[in-house]
C-alpha positions as CSV (number, residue, x, y, z in Angstrom):
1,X,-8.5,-5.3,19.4
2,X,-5.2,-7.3,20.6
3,X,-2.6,-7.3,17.9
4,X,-1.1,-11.0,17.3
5,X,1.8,-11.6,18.8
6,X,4.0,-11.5,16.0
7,X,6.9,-10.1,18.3
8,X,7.7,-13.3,20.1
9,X,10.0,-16.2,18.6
10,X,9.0,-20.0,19.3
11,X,12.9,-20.0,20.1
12,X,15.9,-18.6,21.1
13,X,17.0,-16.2,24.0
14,X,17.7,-12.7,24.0
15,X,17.3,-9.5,26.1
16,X,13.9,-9.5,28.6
17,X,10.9,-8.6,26.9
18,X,10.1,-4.6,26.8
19,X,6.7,-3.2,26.7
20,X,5.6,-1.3,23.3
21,X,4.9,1.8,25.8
22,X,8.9,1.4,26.6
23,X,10.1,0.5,23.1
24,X,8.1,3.5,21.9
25,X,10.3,6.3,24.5
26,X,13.3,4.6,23.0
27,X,12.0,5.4,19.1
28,X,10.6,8.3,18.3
29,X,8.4,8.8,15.1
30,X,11.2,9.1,13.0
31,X,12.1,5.5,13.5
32,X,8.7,4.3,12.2
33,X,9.2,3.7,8.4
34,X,8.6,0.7,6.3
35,X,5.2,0.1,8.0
36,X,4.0,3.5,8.0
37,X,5.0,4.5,4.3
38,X,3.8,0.9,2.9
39,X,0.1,2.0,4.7
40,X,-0.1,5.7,3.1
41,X,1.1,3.9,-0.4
42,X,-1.9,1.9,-0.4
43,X,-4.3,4.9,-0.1
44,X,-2.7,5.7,-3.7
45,X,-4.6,8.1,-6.3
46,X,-6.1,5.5,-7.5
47,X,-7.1,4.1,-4.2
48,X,-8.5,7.0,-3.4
49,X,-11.0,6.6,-6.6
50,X,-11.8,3.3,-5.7
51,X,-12.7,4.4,-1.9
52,X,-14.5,7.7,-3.6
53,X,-16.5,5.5,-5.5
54,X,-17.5,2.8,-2.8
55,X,-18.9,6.1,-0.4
56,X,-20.6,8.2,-3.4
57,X,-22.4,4.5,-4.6
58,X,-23.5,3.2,-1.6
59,X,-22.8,5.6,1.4
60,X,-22.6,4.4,4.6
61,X,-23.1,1.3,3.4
62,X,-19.6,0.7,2.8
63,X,-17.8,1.5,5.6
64,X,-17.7,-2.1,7.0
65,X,-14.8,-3.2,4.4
66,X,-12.2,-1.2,6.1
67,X,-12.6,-2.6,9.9
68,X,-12.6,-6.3,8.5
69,X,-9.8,-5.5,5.5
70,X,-7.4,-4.0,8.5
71,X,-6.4,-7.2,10.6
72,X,-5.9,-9.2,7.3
73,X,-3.6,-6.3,5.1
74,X,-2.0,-6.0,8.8
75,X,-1.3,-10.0,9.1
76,X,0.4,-10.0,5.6
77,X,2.2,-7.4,5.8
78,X,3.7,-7.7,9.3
79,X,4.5,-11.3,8.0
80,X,6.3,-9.7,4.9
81,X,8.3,-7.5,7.2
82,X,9.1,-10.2,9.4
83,X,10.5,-12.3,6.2
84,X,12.9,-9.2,5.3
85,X,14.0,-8.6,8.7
86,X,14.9,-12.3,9.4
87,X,16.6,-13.0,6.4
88,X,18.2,-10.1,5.6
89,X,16.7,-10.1,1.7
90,X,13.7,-9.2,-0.2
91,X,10.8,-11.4,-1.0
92,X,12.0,-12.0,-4.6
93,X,15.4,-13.4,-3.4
94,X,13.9,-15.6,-1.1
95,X,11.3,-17.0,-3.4
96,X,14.1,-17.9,-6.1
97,X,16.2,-19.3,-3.0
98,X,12.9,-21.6,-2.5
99,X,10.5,-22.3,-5.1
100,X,11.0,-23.2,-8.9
101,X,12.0,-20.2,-10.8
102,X,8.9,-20.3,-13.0
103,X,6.9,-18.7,-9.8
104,X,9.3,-15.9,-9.6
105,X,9.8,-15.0,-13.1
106,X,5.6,-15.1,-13.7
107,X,5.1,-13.2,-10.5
108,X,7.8,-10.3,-11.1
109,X,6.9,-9.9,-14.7
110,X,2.9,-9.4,-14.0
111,X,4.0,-7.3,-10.6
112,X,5.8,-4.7,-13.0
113,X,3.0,-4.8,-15.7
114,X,0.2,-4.0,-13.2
115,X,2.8,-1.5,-11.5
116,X,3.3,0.4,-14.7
117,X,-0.6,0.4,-15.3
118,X,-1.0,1.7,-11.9
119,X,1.6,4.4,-12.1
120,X,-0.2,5.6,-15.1
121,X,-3.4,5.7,-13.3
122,X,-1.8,7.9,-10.3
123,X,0.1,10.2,-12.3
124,X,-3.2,10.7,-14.5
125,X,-5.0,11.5,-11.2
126,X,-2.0,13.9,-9.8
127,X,-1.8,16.2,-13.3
128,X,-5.7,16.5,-13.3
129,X,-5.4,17.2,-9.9
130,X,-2.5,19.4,-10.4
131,X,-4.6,21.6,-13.5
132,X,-7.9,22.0,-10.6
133,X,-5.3,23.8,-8.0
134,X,-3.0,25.7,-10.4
135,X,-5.2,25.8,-13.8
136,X,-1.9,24.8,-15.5
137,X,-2.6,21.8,-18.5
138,X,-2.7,18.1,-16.8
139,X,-0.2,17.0,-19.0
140,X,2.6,19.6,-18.4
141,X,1.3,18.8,-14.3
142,X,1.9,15.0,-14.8
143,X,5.6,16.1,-16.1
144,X,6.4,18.1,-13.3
145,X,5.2,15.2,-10.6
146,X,7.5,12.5,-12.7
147,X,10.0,14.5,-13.0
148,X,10.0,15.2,-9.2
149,X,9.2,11.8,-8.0
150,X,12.1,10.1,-10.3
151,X,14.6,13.0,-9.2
152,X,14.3,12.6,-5.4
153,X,14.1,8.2,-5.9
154,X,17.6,8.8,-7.5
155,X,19.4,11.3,-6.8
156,X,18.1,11.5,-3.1
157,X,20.2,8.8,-0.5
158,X,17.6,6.6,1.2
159,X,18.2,7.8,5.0
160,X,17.1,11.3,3.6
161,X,14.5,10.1,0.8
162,X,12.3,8.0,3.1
163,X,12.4,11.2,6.2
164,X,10.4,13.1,3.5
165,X,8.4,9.9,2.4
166,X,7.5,9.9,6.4
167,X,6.6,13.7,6.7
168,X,4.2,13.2,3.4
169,X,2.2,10.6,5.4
170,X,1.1,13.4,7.4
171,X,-1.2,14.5,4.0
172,X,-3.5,11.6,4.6
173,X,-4.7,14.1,7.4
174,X,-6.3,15.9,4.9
175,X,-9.0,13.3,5.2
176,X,-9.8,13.6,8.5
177,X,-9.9,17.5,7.9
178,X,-12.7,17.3,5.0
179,X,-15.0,15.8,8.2
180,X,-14.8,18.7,9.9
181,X,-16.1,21.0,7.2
182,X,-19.1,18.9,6.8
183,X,-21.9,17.4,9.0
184,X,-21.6,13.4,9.8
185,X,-24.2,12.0,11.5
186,X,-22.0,9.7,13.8
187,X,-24.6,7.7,15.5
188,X,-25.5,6.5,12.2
189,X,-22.6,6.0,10.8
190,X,-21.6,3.3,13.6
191,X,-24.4,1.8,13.1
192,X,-24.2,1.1,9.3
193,X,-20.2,0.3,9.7
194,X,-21.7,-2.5,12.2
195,X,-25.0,-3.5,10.3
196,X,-24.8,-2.2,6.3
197,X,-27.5,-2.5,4.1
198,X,-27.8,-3.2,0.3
199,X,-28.4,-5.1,-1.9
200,X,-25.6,-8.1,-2.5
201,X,-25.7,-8.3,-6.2
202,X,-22.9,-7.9,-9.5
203,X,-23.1,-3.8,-8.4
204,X,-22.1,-4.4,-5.0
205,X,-19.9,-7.1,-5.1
206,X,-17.5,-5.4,-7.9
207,X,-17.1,-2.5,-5.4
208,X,-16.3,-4.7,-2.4
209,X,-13.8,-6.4,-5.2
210,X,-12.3,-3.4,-5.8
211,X,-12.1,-2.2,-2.5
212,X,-10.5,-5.3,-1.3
213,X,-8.0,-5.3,-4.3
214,X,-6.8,-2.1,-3.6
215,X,-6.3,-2.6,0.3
216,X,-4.3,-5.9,-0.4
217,X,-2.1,-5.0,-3.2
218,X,1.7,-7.3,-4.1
219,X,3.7,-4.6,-4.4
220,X,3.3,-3.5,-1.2
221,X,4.4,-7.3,0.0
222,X,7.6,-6.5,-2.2
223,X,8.2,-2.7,-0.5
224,X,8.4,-3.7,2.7
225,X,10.0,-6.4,3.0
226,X,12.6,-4.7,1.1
227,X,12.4,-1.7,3.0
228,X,13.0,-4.0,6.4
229,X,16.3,-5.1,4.6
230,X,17.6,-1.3,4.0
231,X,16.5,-0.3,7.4
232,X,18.3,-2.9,8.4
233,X,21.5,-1.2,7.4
234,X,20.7,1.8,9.4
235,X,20.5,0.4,12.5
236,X,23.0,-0.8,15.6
237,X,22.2,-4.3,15.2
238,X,21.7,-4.1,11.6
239,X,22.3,-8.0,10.0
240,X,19.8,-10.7,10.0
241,X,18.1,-11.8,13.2
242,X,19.1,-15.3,12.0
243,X,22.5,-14.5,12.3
244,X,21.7,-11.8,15.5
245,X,19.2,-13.4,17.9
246,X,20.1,-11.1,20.2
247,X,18.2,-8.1,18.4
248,X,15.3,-10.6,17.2
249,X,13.0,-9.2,20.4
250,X,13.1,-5.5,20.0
251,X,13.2,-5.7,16.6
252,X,9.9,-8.1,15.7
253,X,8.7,-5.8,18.7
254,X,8.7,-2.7,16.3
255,X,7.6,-4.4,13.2
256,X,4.4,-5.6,14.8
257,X,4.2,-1.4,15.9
258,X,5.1,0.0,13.0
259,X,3.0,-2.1,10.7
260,X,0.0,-2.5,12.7
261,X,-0.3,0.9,13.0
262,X,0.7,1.8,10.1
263,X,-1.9,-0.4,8.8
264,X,-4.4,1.2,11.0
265,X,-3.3,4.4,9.3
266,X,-4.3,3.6,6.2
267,X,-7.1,2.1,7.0
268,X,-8.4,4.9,9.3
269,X,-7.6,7.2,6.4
270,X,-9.5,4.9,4.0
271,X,-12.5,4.7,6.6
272,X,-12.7,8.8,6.2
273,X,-12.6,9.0,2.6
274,X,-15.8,6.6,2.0
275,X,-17.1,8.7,4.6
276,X,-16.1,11.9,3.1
277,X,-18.1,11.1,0.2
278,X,-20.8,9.1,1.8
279,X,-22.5,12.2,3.5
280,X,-21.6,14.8,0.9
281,X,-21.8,13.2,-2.8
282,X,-23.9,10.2,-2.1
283,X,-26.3,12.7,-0.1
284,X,-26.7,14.8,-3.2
285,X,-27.3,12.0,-5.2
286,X,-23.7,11.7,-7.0
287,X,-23.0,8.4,-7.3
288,X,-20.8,7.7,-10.3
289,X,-16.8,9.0,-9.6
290,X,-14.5,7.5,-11.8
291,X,-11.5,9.4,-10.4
292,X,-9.9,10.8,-7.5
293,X,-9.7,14.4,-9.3
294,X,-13.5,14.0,-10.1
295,X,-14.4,13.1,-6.2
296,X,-12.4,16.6,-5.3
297,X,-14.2,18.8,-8.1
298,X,-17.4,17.3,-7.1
299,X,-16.8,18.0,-3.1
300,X,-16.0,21.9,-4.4
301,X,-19.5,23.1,-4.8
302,X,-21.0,20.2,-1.7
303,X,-18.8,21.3,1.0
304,X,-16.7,24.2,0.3
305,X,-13.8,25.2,-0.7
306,X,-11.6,24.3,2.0
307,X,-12.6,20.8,1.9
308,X,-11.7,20.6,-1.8
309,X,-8.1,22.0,-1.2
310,X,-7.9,19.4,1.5
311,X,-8.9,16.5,-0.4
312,X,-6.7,17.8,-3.3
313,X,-3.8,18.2,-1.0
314,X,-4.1,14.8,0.3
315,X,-3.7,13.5,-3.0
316,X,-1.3,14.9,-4.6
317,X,0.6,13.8,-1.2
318,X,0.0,10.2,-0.9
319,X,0.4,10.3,-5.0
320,X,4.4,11.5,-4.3
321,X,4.3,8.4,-1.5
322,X,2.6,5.8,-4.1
323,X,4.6,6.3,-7.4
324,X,7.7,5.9,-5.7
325,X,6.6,2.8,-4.0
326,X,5.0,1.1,-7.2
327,X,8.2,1.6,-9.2
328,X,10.6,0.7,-6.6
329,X,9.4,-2.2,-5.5
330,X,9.0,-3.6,-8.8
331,X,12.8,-2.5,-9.0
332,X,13.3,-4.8,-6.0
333,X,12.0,-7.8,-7.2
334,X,13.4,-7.6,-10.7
335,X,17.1,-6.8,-9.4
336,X,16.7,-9.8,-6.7
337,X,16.0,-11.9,-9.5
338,X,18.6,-10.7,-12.0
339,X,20.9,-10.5,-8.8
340,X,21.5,-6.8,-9.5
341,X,22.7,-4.7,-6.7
342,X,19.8,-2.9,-5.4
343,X,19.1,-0.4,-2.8
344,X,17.7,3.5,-2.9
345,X,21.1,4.0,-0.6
346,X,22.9,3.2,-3.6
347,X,24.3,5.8,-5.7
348,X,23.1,5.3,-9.5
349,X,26.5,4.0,-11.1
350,X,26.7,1.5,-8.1
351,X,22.9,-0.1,-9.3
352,X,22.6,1.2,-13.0
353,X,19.9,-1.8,-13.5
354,X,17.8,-1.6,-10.0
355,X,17.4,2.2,-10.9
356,X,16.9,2.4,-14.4
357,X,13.6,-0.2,-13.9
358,X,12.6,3.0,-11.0
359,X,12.9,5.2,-14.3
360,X,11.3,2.7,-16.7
361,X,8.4,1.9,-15.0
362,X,7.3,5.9,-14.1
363,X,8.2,7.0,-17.9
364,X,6.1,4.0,-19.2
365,X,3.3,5.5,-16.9
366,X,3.9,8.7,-18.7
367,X,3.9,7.6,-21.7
368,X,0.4,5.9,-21.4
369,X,-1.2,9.2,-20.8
370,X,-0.3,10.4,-24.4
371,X,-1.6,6.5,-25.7
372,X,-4.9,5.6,-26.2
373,X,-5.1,3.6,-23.1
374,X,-7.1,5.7,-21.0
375,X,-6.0,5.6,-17.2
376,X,-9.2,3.9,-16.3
377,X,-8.7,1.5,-18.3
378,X,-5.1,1.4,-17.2
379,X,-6.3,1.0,-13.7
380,X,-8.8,-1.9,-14.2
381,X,-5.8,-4.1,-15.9
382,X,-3.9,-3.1,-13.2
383,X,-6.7,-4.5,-10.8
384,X,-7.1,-8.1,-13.0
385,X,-3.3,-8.7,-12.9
386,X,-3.2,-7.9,-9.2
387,X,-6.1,-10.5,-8.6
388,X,-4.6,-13.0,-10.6
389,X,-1.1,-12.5,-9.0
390,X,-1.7,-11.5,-5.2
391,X,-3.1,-15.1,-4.3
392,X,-0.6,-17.4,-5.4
393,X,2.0,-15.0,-3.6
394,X,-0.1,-14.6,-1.0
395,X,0.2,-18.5,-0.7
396,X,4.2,-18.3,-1.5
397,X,4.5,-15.7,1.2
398,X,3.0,-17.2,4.2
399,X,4.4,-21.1,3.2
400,X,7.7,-19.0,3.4
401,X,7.0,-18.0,6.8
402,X,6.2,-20.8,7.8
403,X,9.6,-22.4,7.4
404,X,12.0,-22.9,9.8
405,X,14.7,-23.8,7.2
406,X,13.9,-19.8,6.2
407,X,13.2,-18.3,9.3
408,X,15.0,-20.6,12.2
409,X,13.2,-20.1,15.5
410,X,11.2,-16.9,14.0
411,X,9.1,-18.1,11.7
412,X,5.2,-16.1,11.9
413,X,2.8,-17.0,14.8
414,X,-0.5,-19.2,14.5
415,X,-2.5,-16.0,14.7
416,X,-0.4,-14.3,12.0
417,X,-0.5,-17.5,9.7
418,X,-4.2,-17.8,10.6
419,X,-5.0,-14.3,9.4
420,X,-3.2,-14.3,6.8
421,X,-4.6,-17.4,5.0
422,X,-7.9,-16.0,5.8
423,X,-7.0,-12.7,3.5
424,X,-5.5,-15.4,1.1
425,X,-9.1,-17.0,0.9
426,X,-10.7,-13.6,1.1
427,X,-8.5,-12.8,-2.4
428,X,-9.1,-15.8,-3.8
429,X,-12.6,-15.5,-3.9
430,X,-12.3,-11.7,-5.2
431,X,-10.3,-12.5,-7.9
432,X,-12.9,-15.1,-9.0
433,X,-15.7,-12.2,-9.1
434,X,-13.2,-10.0,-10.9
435,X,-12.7,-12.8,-13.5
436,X,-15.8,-14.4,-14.5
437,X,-17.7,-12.8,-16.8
438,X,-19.1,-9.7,-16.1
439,X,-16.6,-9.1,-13.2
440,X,-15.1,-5.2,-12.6
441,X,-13.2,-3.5,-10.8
């Protein structure tokens, strides 16, 4: 598949166009960041339940969502990265600079609601996790992963928080490990990700919902184009490319190969866990996995033991990536708005309120798991608030890149504004099933 040209500007000069091959030499894995971590984010805990699910319900039958889900999550996000890196701010400052404050303040107050549900879904599925490894209680687990998580987000400088958050991303390996300890029957497996069958009905539809809601989530719109603008910092030509045309070509250059394949990382990943489950618990007639812990103790006796401490390892790694992302960019778009100072380089006293919404947002997480809110039910709120919220944004996002009063000669390409109205339509019509009666996550 070609990749849209997100890389060149309608406008504007600058160096002679390198090839990604070239660009690549020059930037070694290390340099690959706000694409890459946003990707492994979205295979969260909870993700993982939902992908779980899709392969123990229907089997092969599901693999189809990820190959068409991948252009469209890649199209937004690379258009989110592009917004960052142009501007030099976060989405949340430049939808107040832009649209009437009503759409920020209802958009940054349901984006922390549903990250605080979601938060307390992952951190439910990393102490239960937690207590299958180490037989230590859940709860006393869920402690120890907060308390980790919050301690590296703030005391932890960026440049040395997000080379950890980078080396974690190598746990969604884990995935790809499981299929080695099991038989796939690849022949058929291509065939079914090309030509599915079953039955299109309420079932079917609420897992493709879900599916699709958890690929295509808001606060990853939020993290990275926030990340873009602390990268930013870090690098030799680090201002906005519409103040520094001269950077704009290698720059867009590596957002288009850090998101797309960062993207395709996720994806991939995503791909292999409905496949993980598909030809082990749908096989032996296990259909019904309500969370990511239950989809590992379930693979335990199916395919051995190995496979269960990979598929535990993988989660409790992408849980450390995911928490961190949920809170923080909900910390992002609240201290845009507020005009806090914001900013994981930051030290604490220099952005008391960007990091005490980090804290807020994973202890009201923690608390949920001693309310009766049960993180299920946590996570299905957190899946109706970020159907009613991702389309509108969705919409905000891509009319933003679509300005040239915003983004001067770089605003997004036709193939990136065309994909990425397609995924708007695509979450439109999810959130519609998710809403009318009956609807689920």
């Amino acid at each position: 598949m070609t990749l849209p040209d997100d890389a060149a500007p309608e406008g504007g000069g600058g160096p002679p166009r390198r090839g990604l091959f070239a660009w690549f030499r020059r930037h070694p894995f290390i340099h690959l960041g706000p694409g890459l971590i946003t990707g492994v984010a979205d295979d969260d805990p909870s993700g993982i339940a939902t992908y779980s699910q899709a392969g123990a319900q229907f089997g092969l039958n599901m693999l189809w969502t990820m190959p068409l889900a991948y252009p469209l999550m890649a199209a937004i996000q690379s258009v989110c990265a592009r917004i960052g890196r142009v501007t030099g701010r976060g989405l949340a400052a430049n939808i107040k600079a832009h649209f009437h404050p009503a759409v920020l303040q209802g958009v940054v107050v349901l984006l922390l609601l549903a990250n605080v549900l979601n938060i307390a879904a992952d951190v439910a599925a990393m102490g239960e996790v937690g207590e299958l490894v180490t037989g230590v209680n859940r709860h006393l687990m869920t402690v120890i992963f907060v308390g980790l998580s919050l301690g590296l987000q703030i005391f932890v400088p960026y440049h040395r928080y997000v080379s950890m958050l980078k080396w974690l991303c190598l746990s969604l390996l884990a995935y790809a490990a499981v299929l080695f300890t099991v038989k796939v029957p690849w022949s058929e497996v291509a065939v079914r990700t090309l030509l599915p069958r079953f039955k299109l009905d309420a079932t079917s539809a609420a897992v493709v919902v879900g599916v699709f809601g958890t690929t295509i989530s808001p606060y990853l719109f939020f993290w990275q184009a926030s990340e873009e603008v602390e990268d930013m910092g870090r690098r030799p030509a680090g201002s906005a490319l519409i103040r520094n045309p001269d950077a704009a070509r290698d720059e867009l250059q590596r957002i288009k190969w850090d998101t797309w394949s960062g993207m395709f990382y996720s994806n991939i990943t995503a791909f292999f866990i409905i496949l993980a489950t598909a030809v082990t618990l749908h096989v032996s007639g296990i259909t019904d996995i309500t969370t990511a812990a239950q989809a590992a103790a379930a693979l335990k006796p199916l395919a051995g033991h190995f496979a269960f401490l990979l598929f535990t390892l993988g989660i409790l790694g992408v849980g450390l990536i995911g928490v961190p992302v949920l809170a923080g960019s909900g910390a992002y778009a609240l201290a845009e708005a507020m005009n806090w100072p914001s900013g994981l380089e930051k030290k604490p006293r220099e952005a008391k309120g960007f990091y005490a919404v980090i804290a807020l947002s994973v202890l009201a997480g923690l608390i949920i798991q001693y309310s009766p809110i049960s993180p299920m039910k946590a996570l299905f709120w957190s899946a109706v608030i970020n159907g009613v919220v991702a389309v509108p944004l969705m919409a905000v996002i891509l009319l933003l890149a679509a300005r040239k009063s915003v983004m001067g000669p770089y605003t997004a390409t036709r193939s990136l504004l065309v994909l990425g109205w397609i995924a708007t339509g695509l979450m439109g019509a999810a959130a519609l099933c998710l809403l009318l009666p009956g609807g689920k996550a």
